[in-house]
C-alpha positions as CSV (number, residue, x, y, z in Angstrom):
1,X,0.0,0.0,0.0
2,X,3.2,2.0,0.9
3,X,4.2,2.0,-2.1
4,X,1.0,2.5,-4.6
5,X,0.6,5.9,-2.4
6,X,3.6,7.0,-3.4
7,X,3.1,6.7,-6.8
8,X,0.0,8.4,-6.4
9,X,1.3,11.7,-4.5
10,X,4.0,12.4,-7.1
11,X,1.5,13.1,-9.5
12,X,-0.9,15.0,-7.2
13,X,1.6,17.2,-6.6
14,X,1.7,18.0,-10.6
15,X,-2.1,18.3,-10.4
16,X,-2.0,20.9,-7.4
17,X,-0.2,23.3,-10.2
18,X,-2.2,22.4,-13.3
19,X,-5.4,20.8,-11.7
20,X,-6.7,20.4,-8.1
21,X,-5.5,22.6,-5.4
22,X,-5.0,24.8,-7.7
23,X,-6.9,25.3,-10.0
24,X,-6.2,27.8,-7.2
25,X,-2.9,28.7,-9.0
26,X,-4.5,27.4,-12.0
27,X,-7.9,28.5,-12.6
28,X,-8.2,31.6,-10.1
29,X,-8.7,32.7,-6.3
30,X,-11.7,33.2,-4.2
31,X,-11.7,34.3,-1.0
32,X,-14.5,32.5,1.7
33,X,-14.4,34.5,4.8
34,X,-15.4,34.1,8.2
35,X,-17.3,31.0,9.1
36,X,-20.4,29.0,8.8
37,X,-22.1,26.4,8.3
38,X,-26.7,16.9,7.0
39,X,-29.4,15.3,4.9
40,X,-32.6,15.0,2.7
41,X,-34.6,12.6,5.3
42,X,-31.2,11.8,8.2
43,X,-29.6,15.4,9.9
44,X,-26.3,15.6,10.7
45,X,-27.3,17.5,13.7
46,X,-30.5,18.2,15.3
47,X,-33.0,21.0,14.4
48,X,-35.6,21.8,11.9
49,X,-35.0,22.0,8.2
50,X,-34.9,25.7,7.3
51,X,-35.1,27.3,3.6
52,X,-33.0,30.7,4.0
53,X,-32.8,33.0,0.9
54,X,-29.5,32.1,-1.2
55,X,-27.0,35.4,-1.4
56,X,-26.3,37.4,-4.3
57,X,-28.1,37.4,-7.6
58,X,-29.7,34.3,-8.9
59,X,-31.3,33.8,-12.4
60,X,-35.1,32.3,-12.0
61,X,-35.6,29.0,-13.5
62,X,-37.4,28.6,-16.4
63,X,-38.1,25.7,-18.6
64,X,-35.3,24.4,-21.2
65,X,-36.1,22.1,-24.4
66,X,-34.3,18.8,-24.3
67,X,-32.8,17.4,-26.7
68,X,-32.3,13.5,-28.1
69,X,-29.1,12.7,-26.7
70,X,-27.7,9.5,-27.0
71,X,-27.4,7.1,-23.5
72,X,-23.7,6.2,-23.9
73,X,-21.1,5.3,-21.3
74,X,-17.4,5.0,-22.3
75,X,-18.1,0.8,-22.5
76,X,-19.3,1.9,-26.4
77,X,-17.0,4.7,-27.3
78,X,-14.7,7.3,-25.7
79,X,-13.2,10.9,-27.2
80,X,-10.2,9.7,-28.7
81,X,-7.6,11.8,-30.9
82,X,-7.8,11.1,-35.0
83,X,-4.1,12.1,-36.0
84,X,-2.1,11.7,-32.8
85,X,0.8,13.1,-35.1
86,X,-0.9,16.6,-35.7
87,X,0.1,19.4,-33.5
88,X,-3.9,20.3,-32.6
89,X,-5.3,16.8,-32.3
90,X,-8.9,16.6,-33.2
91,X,-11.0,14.1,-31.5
92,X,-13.4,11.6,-33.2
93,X,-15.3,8.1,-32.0
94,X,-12.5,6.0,-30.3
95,X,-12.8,2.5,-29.1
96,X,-14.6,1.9,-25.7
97,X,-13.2,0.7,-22.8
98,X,-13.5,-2.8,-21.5
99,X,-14.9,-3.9,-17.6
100,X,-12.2,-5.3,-15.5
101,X,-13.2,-8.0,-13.0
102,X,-11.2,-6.7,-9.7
103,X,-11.3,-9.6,-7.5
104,X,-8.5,-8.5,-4.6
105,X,-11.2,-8.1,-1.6
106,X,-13.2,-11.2,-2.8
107,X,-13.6,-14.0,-5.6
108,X,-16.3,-13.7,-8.0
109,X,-18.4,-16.7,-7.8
110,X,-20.3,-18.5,-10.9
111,X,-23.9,-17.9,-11.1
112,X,-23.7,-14.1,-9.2
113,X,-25.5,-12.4,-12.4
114,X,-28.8,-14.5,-12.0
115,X,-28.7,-14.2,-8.3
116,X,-28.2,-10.6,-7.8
117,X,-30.1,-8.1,-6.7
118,X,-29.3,-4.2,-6.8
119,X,-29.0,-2.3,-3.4
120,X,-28.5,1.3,-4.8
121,X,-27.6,3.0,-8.2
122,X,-26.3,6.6,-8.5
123,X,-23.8,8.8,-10.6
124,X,-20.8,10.4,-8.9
125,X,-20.2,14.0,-10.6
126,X,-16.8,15.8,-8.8
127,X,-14.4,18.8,-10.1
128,X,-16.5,20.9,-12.0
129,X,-14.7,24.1,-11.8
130,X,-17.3,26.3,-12.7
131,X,-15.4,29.2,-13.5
132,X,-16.1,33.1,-13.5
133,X,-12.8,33.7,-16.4
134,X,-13.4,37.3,-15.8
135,X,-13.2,37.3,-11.9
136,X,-10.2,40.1,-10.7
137,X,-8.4,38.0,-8.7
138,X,-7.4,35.1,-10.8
139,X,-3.8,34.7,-11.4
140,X,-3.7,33.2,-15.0
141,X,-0.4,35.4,-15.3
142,X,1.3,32.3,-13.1
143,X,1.3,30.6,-16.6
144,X,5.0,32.4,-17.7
145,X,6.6,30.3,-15.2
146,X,4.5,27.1,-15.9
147,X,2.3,26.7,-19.4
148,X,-0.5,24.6,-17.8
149,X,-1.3,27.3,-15.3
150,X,-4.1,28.9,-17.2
151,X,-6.4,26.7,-19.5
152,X,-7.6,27.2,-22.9
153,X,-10.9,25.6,-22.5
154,X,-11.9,27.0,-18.9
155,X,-14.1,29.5,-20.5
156,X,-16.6,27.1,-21.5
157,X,-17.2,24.8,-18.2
158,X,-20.7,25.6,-17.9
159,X,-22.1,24.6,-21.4
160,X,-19.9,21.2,-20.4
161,X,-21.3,21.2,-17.2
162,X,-24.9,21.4,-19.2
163,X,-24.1,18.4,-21.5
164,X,-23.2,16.1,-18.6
165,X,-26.5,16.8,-17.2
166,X,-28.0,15.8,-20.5
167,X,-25.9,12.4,-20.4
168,X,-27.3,11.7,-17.0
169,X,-30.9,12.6,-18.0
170,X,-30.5,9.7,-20.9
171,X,-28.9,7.4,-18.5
172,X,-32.5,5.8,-17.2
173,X,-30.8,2.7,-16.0
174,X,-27.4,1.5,-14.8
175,X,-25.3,0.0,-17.8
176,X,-24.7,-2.9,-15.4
177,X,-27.5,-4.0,-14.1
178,X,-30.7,-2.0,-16.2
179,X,-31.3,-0.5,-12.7
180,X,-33.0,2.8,-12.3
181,X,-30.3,5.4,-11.3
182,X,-31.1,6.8,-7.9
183,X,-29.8,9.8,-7.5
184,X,-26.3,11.8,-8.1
185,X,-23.6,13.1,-5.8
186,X,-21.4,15.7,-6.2
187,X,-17.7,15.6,-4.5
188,X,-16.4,19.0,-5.0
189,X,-14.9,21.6,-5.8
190,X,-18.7,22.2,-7.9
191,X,-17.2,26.1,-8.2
192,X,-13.6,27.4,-8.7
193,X,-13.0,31.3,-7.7
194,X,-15.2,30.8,-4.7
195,X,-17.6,33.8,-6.4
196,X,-20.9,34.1,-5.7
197,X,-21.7,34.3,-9.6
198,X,-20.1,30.6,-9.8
199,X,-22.2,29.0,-7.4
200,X,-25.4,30.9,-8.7
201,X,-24.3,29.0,-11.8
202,X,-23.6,25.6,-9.9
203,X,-27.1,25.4,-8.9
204,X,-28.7,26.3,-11.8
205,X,-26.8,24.0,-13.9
206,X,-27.7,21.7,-11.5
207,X,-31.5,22.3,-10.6
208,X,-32.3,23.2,-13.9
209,X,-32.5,26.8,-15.8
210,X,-30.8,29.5,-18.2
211,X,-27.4,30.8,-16.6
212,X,-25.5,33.8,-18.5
213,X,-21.6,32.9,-17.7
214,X,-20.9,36.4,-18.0
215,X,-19.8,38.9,-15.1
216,X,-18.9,42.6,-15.7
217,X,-20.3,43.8,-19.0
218,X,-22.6,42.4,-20.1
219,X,-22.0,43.2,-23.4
220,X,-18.7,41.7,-24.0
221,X,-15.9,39.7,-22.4
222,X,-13.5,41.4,-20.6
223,X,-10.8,38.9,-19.3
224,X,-7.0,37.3,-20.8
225,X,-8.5,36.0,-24.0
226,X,-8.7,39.5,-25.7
227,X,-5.9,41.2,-23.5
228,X,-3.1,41.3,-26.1
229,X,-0.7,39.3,-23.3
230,X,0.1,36.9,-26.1
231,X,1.2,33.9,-22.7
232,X,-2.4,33.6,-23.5
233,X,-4.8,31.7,-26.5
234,X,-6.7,34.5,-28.2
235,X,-9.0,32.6,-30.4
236,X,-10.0,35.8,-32.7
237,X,-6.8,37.2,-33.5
238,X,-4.5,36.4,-36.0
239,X,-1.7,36.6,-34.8
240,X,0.8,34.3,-33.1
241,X,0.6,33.6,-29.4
242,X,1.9,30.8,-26.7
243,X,-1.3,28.4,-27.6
244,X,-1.6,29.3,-31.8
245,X,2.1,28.2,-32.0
246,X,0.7,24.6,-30.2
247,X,-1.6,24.5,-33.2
248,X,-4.5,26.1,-31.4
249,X,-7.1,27.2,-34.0
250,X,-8.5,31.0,-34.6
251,X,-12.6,30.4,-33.9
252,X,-14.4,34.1,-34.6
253,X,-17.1,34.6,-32.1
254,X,-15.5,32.3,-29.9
255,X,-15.7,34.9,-27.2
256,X,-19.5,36.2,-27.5
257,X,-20.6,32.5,-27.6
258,X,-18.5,31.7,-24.9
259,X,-20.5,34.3,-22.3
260,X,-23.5,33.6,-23.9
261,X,-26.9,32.3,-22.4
262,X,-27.0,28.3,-21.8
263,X,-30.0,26.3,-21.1
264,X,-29.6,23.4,-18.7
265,X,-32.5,20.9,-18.0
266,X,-31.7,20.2,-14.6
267,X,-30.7,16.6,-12.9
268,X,-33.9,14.7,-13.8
269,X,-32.8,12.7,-10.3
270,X,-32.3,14.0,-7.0
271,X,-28.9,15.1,-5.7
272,X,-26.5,15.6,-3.3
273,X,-23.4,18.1,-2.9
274,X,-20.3,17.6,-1.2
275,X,-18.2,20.4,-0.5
276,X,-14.6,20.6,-1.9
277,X,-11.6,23.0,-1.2
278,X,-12.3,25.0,-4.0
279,X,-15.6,25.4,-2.3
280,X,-14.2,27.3,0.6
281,X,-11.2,28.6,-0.1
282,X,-8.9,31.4,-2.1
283,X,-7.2,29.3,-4.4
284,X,-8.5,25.8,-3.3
285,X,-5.4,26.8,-0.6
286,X,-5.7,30.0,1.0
287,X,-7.9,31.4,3.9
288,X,-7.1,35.0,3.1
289,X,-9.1,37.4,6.1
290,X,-7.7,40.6,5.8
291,X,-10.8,41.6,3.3
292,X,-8.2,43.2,0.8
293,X,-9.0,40.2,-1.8
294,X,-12.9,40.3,-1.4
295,X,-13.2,44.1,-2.1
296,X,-10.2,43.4,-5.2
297,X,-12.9,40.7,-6.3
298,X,-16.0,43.2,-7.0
299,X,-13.4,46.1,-7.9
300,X,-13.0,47.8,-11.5
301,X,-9.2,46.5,-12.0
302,X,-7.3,43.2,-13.3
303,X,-3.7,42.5,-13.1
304,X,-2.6,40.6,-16.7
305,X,1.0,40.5,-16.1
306,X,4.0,40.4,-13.9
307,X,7.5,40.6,-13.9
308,X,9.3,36.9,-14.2
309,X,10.4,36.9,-10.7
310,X,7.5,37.8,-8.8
311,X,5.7,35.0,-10.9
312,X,8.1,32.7,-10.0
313,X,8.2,33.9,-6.4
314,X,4.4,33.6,-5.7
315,X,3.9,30.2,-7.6
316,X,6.6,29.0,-5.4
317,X,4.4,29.9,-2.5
318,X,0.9,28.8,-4.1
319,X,2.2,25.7,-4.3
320,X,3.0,25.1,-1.1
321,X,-0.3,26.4,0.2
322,X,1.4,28.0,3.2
323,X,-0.1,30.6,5.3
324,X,2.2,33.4,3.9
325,X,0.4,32.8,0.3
326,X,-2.4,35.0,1.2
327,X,-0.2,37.9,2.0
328,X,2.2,37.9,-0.8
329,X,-1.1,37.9,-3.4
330,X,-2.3,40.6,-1.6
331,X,1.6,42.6,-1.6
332,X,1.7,41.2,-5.0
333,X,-1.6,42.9,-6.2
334,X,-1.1,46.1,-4.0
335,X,2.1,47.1,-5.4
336,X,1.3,46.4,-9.2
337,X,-1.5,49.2,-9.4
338,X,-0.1,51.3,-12.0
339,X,0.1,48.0,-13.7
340,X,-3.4,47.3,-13.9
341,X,-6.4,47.5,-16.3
342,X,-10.0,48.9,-15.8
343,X,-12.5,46.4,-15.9
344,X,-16.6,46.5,-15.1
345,X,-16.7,46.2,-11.7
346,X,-19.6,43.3,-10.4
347,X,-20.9,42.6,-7.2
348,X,-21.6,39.1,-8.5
349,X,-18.3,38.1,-7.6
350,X,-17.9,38.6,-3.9
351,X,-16.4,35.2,-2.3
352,X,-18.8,33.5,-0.3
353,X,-18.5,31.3,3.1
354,X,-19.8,28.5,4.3
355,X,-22.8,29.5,5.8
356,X,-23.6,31.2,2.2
357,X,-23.0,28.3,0.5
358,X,-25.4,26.1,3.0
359,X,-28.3,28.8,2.4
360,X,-27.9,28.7,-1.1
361,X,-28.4,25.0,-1.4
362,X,-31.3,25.4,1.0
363,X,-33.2,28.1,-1.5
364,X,-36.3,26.3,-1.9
365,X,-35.6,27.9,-6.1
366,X,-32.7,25.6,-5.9
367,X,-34.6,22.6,-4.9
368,X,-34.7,21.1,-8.4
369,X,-35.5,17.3,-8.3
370,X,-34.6,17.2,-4.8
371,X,-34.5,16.9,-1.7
372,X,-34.7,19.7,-0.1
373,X,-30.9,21.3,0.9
374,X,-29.7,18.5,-1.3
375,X,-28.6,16.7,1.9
376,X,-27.9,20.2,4.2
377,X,-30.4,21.0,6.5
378,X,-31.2,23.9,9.2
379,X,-29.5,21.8,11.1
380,X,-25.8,22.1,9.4
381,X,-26.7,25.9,10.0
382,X,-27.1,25.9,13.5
383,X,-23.6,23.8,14.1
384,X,-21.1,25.3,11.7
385,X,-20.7,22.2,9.7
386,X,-20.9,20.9,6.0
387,X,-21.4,17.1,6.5
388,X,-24.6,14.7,6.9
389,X,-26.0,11.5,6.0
390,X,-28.9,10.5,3.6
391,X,-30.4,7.5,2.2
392,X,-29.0,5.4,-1.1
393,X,-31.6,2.5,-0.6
394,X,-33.3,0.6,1.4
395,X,-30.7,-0.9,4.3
396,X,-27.6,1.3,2.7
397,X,-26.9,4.6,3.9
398,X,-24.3,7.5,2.3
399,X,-22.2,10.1,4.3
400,X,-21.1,13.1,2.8
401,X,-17.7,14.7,4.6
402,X,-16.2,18.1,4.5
403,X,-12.5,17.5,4.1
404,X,-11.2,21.2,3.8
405,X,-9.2,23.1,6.5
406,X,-10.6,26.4,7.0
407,X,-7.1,27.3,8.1
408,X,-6.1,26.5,4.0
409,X,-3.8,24.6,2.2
410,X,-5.2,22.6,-0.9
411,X,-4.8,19.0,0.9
412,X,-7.5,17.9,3.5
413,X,-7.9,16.6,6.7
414,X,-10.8,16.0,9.2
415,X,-11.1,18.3,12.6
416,X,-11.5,16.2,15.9
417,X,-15.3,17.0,16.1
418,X,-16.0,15.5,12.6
419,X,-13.8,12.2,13.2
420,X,-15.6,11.7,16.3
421,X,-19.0,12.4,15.0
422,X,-18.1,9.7,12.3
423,X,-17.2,7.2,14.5
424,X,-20.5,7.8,16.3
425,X,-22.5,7.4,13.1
426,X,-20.6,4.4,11.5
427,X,-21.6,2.8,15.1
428,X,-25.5,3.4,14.8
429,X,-25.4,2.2,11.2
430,X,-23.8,-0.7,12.4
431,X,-26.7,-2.4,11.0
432,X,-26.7,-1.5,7.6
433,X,-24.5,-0.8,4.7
434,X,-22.7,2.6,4.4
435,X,-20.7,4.9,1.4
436,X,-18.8,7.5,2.5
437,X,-17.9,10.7,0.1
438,X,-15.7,13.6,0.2
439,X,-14.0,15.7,-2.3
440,X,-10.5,14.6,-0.6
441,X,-9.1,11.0,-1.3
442,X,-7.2,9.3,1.6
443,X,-3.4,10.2,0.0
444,X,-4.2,13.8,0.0
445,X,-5.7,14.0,3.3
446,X,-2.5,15.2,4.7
447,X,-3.0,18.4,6.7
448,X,-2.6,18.7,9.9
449,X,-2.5,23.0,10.3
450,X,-5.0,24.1,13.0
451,X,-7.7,25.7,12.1
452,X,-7.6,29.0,13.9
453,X,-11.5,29.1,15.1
454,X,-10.4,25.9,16.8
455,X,-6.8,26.1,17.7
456,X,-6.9,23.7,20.5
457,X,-8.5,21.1,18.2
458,X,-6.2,18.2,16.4
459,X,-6.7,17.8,12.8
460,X,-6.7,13.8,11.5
461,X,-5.4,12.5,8.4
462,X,-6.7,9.6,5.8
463,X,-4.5,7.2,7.2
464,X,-6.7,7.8,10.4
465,X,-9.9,7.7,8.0
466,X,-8.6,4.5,6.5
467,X,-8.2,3.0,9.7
468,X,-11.1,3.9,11.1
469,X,-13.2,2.6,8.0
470,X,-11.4,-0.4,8.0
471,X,-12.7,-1.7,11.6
472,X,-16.6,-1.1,10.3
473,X,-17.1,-4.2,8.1
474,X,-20.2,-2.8,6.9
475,X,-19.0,0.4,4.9
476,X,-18.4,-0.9,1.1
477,X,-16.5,2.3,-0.5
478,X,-15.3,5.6,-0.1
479,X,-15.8,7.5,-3.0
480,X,-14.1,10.8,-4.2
481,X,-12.3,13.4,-6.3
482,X,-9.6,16.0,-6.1
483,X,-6.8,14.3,-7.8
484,X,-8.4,15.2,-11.2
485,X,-7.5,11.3,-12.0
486,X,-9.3,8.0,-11.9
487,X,-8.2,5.5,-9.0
488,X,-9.7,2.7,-7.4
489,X,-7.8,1.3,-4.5
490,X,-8.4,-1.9,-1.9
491,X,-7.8,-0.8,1.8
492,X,-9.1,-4.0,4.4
493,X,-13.2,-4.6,3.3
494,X,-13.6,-1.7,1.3
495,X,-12.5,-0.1,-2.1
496,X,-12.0,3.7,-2.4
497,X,-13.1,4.7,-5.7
498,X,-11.6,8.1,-7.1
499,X,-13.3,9.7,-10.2
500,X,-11.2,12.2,-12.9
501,X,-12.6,16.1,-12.7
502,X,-14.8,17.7,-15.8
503,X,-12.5,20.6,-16.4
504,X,-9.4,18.3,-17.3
505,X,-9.7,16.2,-20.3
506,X,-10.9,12.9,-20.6
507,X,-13.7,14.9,-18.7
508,X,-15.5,11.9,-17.0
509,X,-17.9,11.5,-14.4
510,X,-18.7,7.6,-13.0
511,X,-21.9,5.5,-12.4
512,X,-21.7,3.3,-9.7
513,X,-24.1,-0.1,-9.3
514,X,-24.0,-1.9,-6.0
515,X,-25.4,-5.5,-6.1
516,X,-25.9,-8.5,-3.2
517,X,-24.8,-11.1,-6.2
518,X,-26.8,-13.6,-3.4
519,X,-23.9,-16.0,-2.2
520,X,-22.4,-13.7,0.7
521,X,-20.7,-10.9,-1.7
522,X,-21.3,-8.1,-2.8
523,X,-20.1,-6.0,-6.6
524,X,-19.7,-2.6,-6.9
525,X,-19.8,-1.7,-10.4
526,X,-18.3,1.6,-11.9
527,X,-19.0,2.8,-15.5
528,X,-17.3,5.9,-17.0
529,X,-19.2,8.4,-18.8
530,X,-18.6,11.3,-20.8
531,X,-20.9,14.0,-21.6
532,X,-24.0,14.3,-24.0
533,X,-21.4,16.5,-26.7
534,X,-20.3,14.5,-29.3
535,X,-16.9,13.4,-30.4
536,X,-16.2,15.6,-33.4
537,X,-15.8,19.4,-33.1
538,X,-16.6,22.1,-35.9
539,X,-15.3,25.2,-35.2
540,X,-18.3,26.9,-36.6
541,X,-20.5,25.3,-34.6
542,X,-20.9,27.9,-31.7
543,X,-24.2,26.4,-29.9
544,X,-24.8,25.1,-26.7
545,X,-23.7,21.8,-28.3
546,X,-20.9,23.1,-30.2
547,X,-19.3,24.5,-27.4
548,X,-19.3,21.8,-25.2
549,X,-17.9,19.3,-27.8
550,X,-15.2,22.2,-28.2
551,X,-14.5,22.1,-24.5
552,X,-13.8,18.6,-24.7
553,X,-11.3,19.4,-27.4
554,X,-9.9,21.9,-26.3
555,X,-8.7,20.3,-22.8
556,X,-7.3,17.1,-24.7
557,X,-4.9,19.8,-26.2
558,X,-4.2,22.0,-23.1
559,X,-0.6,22.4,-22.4
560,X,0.5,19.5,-19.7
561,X,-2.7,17.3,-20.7
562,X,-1.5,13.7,-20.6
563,X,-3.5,10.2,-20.7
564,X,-2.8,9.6,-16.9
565,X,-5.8,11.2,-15.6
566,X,-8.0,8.3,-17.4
567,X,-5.8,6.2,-14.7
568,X,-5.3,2.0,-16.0
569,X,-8.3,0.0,-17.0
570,X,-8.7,-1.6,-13.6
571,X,-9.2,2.5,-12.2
572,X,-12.0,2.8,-15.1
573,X,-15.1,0.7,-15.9
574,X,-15.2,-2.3,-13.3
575,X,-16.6,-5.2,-11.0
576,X,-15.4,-4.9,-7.7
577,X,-15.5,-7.8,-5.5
578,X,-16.3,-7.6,-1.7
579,X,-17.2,-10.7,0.5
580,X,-20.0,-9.9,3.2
């Protein structure tokens, strides 16, 4: 185990500078400040359900046309490139990929497909990174120290966010087992600048209804893409820049379409959210409270550029996700006024905190197909915490954890309060089977910094979460995110099933199937699925569709993409094996 962890943190450490933490160095800062802060039908804590008004702005939801889309999973077809030898690889219908039989926690036994019955189907959804491109206090100009800093396709997350919906509308029934699908969970990290704008988006995408992924002028884009810093894709400009010399294409109209209105049907299933890092802090790392950063956030200036050395400098410390971080962006930004440019200022993109981002969920406009809160409750409210349990089927039971240290740095950890009230609730659901989610996976659940609204209070690792799962023969998997990779580990009696993000390319999400195959195990199947877009891209296709096919594109040929966050086969479309 040692030594598969290992292999695993080298690369999360790469994907903290072009993926997870940081997005937060890569795809922009929030700032969630002060405190705050579980379930559809089982609280985390007692009290009344509540339904306070969400903050900030929201756009009302109105009825969207569907469209026939197609209910594939990546066991048919997956995106694959046409002319791997071409400098901008366009993507058409590859082959699909096959289901591996994992059989290290228990050996499949003959007969298990006529015997089984299914216990609880769902979709797993994690790394969205809905992202406001426009939002002040991004730091895309971290990309002349390392290319994959800023990405080319970040301005069109929402109408990819849209066509995954659309997938999991046309998934009625599990590919393995022809079971309805349940439900859907998010894992994290749903926004990315911690704005309120993104998580008025998040929602919407979610619960159904038109979102405008515009802030500032409304009239046109104001942001990198049309700067004239040439570190940076412009997609209608002729000339040369970093990406066009990669082989990235000149698209006119790229940029209206890309803050134009999108349509999202909504989940047709009810769903959960599980809060990720990126969900609470500045950078998916920093917990900035000196207010400089929120009021830079709704101001009327951007910084594009900076000198080599003060790039260098504050990556350096980004990376780290050290407490001085905060500071130096702050210095960083003070001092390089004169360097600045006038944007529209927008009050949509204040940074929002925990409590705002329970009282959004809790809007009853937000409730969508349900439940209520999507597992929050009054409850959460009234004890300062973003975890709770809710039902996956009759005798199994799912609870949702919030991994991120308020204190901030982009890895996790639980507090002291949390572990304990886990260990409390694995014990009174002794009885039945239990999931547990959480946007952080067990190797990157390694802070321990105190959080300084409880700095008496221990912080525990996933080690300790391991453990502690380990002695409860009754939980069956711990599913999750963060790593922007696929990964599907054994720990004891339990698998731990990490999904790839839907900002980074192959841009995946994961149904999971879990089966009593009637002869004292128990499968777990995971199936990979892409969104509704389809494989091929024309550039002058500029709708809904279009654009999310683009996106798709457009991340396979990012700067640092590679094939590893697809992970092997056995991390991708499986049976897993448990004995009960």
């Amino acid at each position: 185990m040692t030594r598969i962890r290992s292999a695993v943190t080298a690369v999360d450490r790469r994907s903290f500078l072009t993926a997870t933490g940081a997005v937060g160095v890569s795809a922009g800062i929030g700032l969630a400040l002060g405190a705050g802060g579980g379930s559809g039908q089982a609280a985390a804590a007692p009290g009344r359900p509540a339904a306070p008004t969400a903050p900030g702005p929201r756009t009302p939801a109105s009825p969207t046309p569907t469209r026939a889309v197609p209910a594939r999973t990546t066991l048919e077809s997956v995106a694959a490139p046409r002319d791997t030898s071409a400098a901008f690889r366009r993507l058409g219908d590859g082959p699909g990929w096959r289901r591996v039989v994992r059989e290290r926690l228990a050996a499949p036994r003959v007969g298990r497909a006529d015997r089984r019955t299914v216990l609880s189907s769902f979709v797993q959804l994690t790394d969205l990174h809905l992202v406001d491109v426009q939002h002040p206090v991004r730091t895309e100009y971290l990309r002349s120290q390392q290319l994959s800093g800023w990405r080319p396709q970040e301005a069109l997350t929402v109408p990819g966010a849209v066509a995954l919906i659309e997938q999991i509308n046309a998934l009625t029934a599990g590919p393995a087992t022809g079971a309805p699908l349940s439900f859907a969970v998010t894992t994290g990290d749903n926004t990315d600048n911690n704005s309120r704008a993104e998580l008025d988006w998040f929602l919407t995408v979610m619960s159904g209804g038109r979102i405008t992924p515009n802030t500032g002028d409304h009239r046109q884009y104001e942001g990198v893409q049309n700067s004239d810093e040439r570190l940076f894709w412009h997609p209608e400009d002729a000339r040369r820049d970093t990406d066009k010399q990669l082989g990235y294409p000149r698209i006119d109209g790229f940029l209206a379409a890309a803050i134009s209105s999108v349509n999202s049907p909504g989940l047709r299933i009810p769903w959960y959210s599980t809060v990720g890092n990126h969900d609470s802090l500045a950078s998916g790392a920093l917990a900035d409270r000196s207010g400089f950063l929120a009021e830079f956030a709704v101001g009327a200036r951007k910084l594009y550029g900076v000198p080599d050395a003060e790039a260098k400098k504050l990556l350096k410390i980004l990376s780290k996700g050290s407490s001085p971080a905060g500071t130096e962006l702050v210095e960083l930004l003070r001092h390089s006024k004169r360097s600045m440019r006038s944007i529209t200022p927008d009050p949509g993109r204040a940074p929002f905190g925990p409590r705002e981002y329970l009282t959004a969920h809790l809007d009853p406009a937000r409730a969508g197909a349900g439940p209520a809160g999507h597992g929050y409750t009054s409850a959460n409210l009234d004890s300062d915490t973003l975890y709770y349990t809710f039902p996956m089927g009759e005798n199994i039971t799912g609870i949702s954890l919030d991994t991120t240290d308020r204190a901030g740095h982009f890895t996790g950890s639980l507090d002291t309060a949390q572990l304990n009230w886990l260990k409390r609730t694995l014990k009174e659901l002794r009885d039945g089977y239990v999931v547990v989610f959480s946007h952080h996976n067990s190797w990157t659940m390694t802070n321990t910094h105190p959080d300084p609204a409880h700095p008496g209070e221990a912080r525990h690792n996933g080690d300790e979460v391991v453990a502690l799962l380990e002695q409860h023969r009754n939980v069956l998997a711990w599913v999750n995110g963060h790593s922007h990779r696929n990964s599907i580990l054994p720990h004891g009696g339990f698998w731990e099933i990490s999904t790839a993000s839907h900002i980074d390319f192959p841009q995946l999400a994961r149904v999971i199937e879990i089966t009593d195959n009637g002869d004292g195990t128990l499968s777990l199947f995971t199936t990979l699925i892409e969104s509704a877009a389809p494989h091929r891209t024309d550039f002058r296709d500029l709708s809904q569709t279009g654009l999310a096919a683009l996106y798709r594109e457009l991340s396979h040929n990012a700067p640092g993409s590679t094939t590893a966050p697809a992970g092997k086969s056995a991390d991708r479309n499986t049976e897993l094996l448990l004995t009960r």
